[in-house]
N, C-alpha and C positions, 0 to 999 in steps of 0.2 A: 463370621465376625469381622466388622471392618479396621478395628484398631487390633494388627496383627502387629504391626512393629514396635518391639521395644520399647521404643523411644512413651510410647502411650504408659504404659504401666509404671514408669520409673517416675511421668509425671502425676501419674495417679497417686503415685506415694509419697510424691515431695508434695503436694497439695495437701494430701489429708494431714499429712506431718504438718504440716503449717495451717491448719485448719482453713484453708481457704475452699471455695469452688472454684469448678476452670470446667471448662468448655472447649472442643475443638468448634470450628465454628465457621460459616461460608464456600470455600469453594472445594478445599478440599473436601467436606460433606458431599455438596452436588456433583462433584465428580465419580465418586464413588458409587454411586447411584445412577449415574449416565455409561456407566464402563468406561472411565475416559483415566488415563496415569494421571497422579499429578506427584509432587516431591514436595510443597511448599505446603505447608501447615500454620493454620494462625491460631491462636490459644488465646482463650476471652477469661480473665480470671475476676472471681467477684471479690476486689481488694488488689494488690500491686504485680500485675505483669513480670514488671524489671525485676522485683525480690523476686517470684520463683523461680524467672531466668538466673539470678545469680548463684539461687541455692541450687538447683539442676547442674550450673555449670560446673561448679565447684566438687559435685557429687560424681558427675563425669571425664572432669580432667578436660576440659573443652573451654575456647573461648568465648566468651559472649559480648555480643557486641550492641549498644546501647543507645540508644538514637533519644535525647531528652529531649529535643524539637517537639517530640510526637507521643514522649510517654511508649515507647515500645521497647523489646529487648530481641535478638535473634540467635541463635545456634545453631552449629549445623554437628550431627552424628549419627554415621552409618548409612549417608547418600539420602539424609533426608534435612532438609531444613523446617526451624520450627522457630512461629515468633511470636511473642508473648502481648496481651497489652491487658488493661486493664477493663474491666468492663464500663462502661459512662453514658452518658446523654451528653445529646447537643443541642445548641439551638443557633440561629445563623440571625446574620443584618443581611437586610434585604440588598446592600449593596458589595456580598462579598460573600467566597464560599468557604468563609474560614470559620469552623464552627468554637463557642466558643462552651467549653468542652468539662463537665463534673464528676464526679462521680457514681457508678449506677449501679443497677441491676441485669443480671442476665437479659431479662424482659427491654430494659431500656435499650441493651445494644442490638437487639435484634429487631425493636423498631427506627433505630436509625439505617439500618441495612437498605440497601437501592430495591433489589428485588427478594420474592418470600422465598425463591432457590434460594438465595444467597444468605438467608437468615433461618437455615438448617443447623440446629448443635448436638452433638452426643457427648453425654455428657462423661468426664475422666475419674469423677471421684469413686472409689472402691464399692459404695453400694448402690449405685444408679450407672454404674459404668458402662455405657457403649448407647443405653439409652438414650432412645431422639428426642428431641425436642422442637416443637414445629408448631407456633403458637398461630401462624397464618394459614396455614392449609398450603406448606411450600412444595409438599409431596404430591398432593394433588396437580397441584399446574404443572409439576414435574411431567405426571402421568398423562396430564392433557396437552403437554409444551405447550405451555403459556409462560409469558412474560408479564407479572403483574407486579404492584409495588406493595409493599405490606401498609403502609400507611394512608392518606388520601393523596391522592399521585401530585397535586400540585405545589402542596405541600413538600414532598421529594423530591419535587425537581426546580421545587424554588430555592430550597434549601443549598444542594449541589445540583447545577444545571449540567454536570457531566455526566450524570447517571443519566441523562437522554440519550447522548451518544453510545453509555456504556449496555440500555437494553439493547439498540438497535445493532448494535456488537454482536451481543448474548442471542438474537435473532438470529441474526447473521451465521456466526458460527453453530449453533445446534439447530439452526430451521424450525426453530419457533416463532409462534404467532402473537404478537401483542395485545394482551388485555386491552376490550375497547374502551374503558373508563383511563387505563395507564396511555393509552395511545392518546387519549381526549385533552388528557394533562401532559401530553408530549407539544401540543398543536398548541398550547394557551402558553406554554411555558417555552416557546422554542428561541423565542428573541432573548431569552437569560443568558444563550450560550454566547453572549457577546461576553459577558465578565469571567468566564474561562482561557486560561493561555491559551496560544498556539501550538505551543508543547505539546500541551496534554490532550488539549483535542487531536493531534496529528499521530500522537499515539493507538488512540482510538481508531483513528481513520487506517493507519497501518493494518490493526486488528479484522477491520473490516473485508480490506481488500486482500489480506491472507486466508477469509474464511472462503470453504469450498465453494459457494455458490453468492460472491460479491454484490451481487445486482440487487439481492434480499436488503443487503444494509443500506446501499445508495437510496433506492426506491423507499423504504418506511425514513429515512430522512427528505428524499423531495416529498413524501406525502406529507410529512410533519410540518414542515418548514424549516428545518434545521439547517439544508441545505445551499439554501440561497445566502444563508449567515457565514456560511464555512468555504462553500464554494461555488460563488454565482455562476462563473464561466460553466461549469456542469448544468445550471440551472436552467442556464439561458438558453441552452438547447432544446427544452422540455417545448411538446405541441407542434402543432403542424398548419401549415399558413395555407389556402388556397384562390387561387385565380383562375375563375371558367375552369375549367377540366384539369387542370393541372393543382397536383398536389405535391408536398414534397413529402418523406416519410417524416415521422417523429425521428430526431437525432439524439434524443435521449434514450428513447426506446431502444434504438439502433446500440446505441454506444452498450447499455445494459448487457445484449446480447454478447457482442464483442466482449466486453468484460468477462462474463461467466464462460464464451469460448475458449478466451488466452487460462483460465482459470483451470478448465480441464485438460489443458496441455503443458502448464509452466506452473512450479514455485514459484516464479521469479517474481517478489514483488514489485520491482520497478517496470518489470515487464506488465503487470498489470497498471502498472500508474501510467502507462503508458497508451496500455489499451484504453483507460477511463479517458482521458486528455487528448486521446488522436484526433477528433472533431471540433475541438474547441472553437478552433477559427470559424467553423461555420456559422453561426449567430452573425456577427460583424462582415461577411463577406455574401451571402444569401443577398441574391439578383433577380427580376424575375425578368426574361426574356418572352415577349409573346409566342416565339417561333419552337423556343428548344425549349420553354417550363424555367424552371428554376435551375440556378447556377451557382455553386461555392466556389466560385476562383482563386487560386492562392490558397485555400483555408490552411493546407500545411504549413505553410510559409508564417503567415499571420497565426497560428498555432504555435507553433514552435518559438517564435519569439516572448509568448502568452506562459510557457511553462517557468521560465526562471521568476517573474514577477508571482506567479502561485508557490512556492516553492521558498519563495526568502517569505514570503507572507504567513505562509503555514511554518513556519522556521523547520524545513525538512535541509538535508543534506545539498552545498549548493555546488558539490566536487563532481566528480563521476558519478553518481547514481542521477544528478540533475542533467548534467549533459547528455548519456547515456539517454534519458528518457525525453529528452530534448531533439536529438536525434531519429531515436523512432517516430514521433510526430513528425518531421521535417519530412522523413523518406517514408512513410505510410502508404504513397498513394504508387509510387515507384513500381513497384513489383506488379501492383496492380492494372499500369498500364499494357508494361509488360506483356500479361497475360493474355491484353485484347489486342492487343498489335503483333504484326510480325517482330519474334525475337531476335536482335539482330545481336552479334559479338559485341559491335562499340557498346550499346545499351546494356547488355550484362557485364562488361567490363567496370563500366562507370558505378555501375553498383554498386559492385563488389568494392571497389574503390573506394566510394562513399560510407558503405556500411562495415567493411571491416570485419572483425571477430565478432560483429554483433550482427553478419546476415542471415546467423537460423534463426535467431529471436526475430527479426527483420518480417523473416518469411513465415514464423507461427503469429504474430500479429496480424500480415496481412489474409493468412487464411483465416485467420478467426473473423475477421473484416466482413465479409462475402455470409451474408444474411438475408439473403432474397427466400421471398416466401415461395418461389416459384423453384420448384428443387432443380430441373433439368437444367435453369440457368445456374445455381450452385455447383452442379457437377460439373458445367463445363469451364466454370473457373479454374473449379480444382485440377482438371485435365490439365488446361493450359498451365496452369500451377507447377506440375510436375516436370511440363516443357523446359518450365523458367529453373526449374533447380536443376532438371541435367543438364542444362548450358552452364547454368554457376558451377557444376561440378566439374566440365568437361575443360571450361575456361580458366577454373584455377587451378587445376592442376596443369596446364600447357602453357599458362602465359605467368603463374604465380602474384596474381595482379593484389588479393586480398594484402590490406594495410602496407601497400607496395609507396616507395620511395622511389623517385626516377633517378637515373646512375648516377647523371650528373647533377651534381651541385650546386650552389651558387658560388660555393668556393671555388670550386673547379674554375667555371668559367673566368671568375676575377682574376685568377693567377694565369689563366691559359694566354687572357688576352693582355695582364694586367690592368686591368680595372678596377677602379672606386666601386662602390657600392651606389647602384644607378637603377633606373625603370629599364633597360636595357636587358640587363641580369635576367629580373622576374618575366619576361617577352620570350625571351630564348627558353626558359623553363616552362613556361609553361606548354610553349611549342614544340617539346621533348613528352611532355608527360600527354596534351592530348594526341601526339602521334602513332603513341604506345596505346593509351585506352582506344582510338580509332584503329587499334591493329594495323597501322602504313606502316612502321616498322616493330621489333620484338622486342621486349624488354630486356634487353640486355646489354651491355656496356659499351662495345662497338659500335653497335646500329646508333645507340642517342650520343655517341662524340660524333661521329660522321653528321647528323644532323643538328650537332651543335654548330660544325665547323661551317657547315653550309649559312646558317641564319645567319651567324657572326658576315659569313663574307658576302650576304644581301644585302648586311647593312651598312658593312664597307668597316669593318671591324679587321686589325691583322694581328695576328702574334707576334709577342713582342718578343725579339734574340736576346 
């Protein structure tokens, strides 16, 4: 029996008592049914939402809180939240996805529902109680993991053009297949998702890139075209160019893998935003050399400058999680070199230097990177791979260089020599910090005044008594 908690039968009571119908209704349904948790409960009543939320409340001793923007009502009791609305129809202007909204029948709200999972109800009232109701066949495509729309798809996605991004989500996260008629009306309907925020699509996008296998949502948005609307620079990578004998891989292809790599090794969403966007530069920087094939010079470089302009555009976060992800594009290719040259101290110093508390993310990025079909050369990255992390290990613990500050100052020196604040300062410092990363001298406080004192008295700098 799926309505075990309380919370169901007390509103089965305060409906019949008030003669209405209600409905539990969308995802909690398909959850239940997928074995998946969920706590958040929506209730479709045929007649006023907010009244049985306030008669509930009232019978519970609980707050209820009332959102009249949207006609909804919410409660929360015994670690489970429930929110009520009314049952309605909609219908939309083609210029906006705000529906304009009457009153309905069970049947009406279960055909404005995005998809026929999503428009599953069992029903709460005492003599049909727990019975389904599933006017589309949404158990079916349940059983077949399909994504289909209950309605005629173009119609649903003319209506709200975010239910494109919200199957290719629903894909995404359970590795379902999208209906080829909903997929048809994804392709005809995909330039609509210009008149949805930023917001809300980057919500979506978040959803994408936290589900277990990423590359599923990316990939049915380039096949859609939804992609190119949301984020060209992804897009722009898609295909592969050739001249005489030389080809370069697909870097969208590439980037996919990468993504679903960092995926099986990190929560970390910005670590995956990271992985999606590590190539970006390449479209704009792609050369072709007769002698050496094709060449992405700088792409990190031209990358990395590429993420903060995606990121105010998508209105995503533009503090630390943007820099953070700004970062790993910049040093992506780093470790990578690494790998194929001899490792030397200075080189894994500067890393460490540069990356910080973010060099294992650094280094599960760049392994996930290394995607050669040809496995003998994957293994030997990974070899070298291990080279480059006992050096990081062996080097931070004996020189302590990770998010390392050099001893001296620029205060220091101003007062040592008494000095204004000059180009001189920043020359001397820098010639303390790469003496340290080039290991000439150790990070420590004596060694960089001793070659403080030195620079100053090259340049004919004295202490002032």
């Amino acid at each position: 029996m799926p309505l075990k908690h309380p919370i169901f039968k007390l509103i089965s009571q305060t409906v019949d008592r008030m003669g209405l119908e209600a409905y539990v209704i969308g995802g909690y349904v398909r959850d239940y049914y997928l074995h998946r948790k969920s706590k958040d409960v929506d209730v479709v009543v045929a007649g006023s939402g907010v009244a049985v939320a306030e008669e509930l409340g009232r019978e519970l001793g609980v707050k209820v809180t009332i959102f009249k923007t949207y006609g909804t009502a919410m409660l929360q009791w015994r670690g489970i939240e429930v929110e009520f609305v009314g049952a309605r129809r909609e219908s939309y202007s083609p210029q906006s996805r705000n529906p304009h909204v009457e009153p309905g029948t069970l049947r009406d709200d279960q055909c404005r529902r995005d998809f026929t999972i999503n428009a599953l109800a069992w029903s709460l009232n005492a003599a049909t109680f727990g019975e389904l109701v599933d006017p589309f066949g949404g158990m079916e495509d349940m059983e077949d993991c399909i994504i289909r729309t209950p309605l005629e798809p173009d119609k649903t996605f003319s209506d709200d053009p975010l239910r494109m991004m919200r199957g290719v989500r629903f894909a995404s996260q359970l590795g379902f297949d999208i209906d080829e008629e909903t997929f048809d009306g994804m392709c005809r309907q995909a330039d609509r998702i210009k008149i949805i925020t930023k917001e809300r699509i980057s919500v979506e996008l978040n959803k994408i890139l936290a589900s277990p296998a990423p590359s599923i949502g990316l990939r049915l948005m380039h096949q859609t075209g939804l992609l190119k609307h949301i984020l060209p620079e992804v897009e722009a990578m898609s295909g592969v160019e050739r001249r005489g004998r030389h080809a370069h891989k697909d870097n969208f292809e590439h980037t996919m893998k990468v993504l679903d790599n960092v995926a099986k090794r990190s929560d970390d969403l910005w670590l995956r935003w990271a992985a999606l966007l590590h190539d970006i530069g390449k479209p704009q920087t792609k050369a072709y050399d007769p002698r050496a094939g094709w060449t992405f010079h700088q792409h990190e470089a031209l990358g990395s400058k590429l993420v903060p302009q995606i990121f105010r555009r998508l209105r995503l976060p533009l503090n630390e999680p943007m820099r953070f992800v700004q970062k790993m594009v910049f040093l992506h290719m780093r470790p990578i070199v690494l790998s194929e040259d001899l490792v030397t101290d200075s080189a894994v110093r500067r890393l460490l230097f540069e990356a910080g508390d973010d060099i294992e993310k650094l280094m599960t990025l760049c392994e996930a990177d290394i995607t050669s079909g040809i496995d003998s050369k994957v293994q030997r990255f990974l070899r070298n791979f291990e080279l480059v992390r006992a050096k990081l290990h062996d080097l931070e613990e004996r020189d302590r260089i990770r998010n390392f500050q050099p001893p001296i100052t620029g205060d220091i020196i101003m007062r040592t020599y008494n000095l204004p604040p000059c180009g001189i300062i920043g020359e001397i410092k820098e010639v303390i910090k790469n003496a340290i990363l080039d290991g000439v001298i150790p990070n420590d406080y004596g060694a960089a005044y001793n070659l403080m004192e030195q620079e100053a008295e090259r340049r004919g700098i004295t202490k002032q008594e």
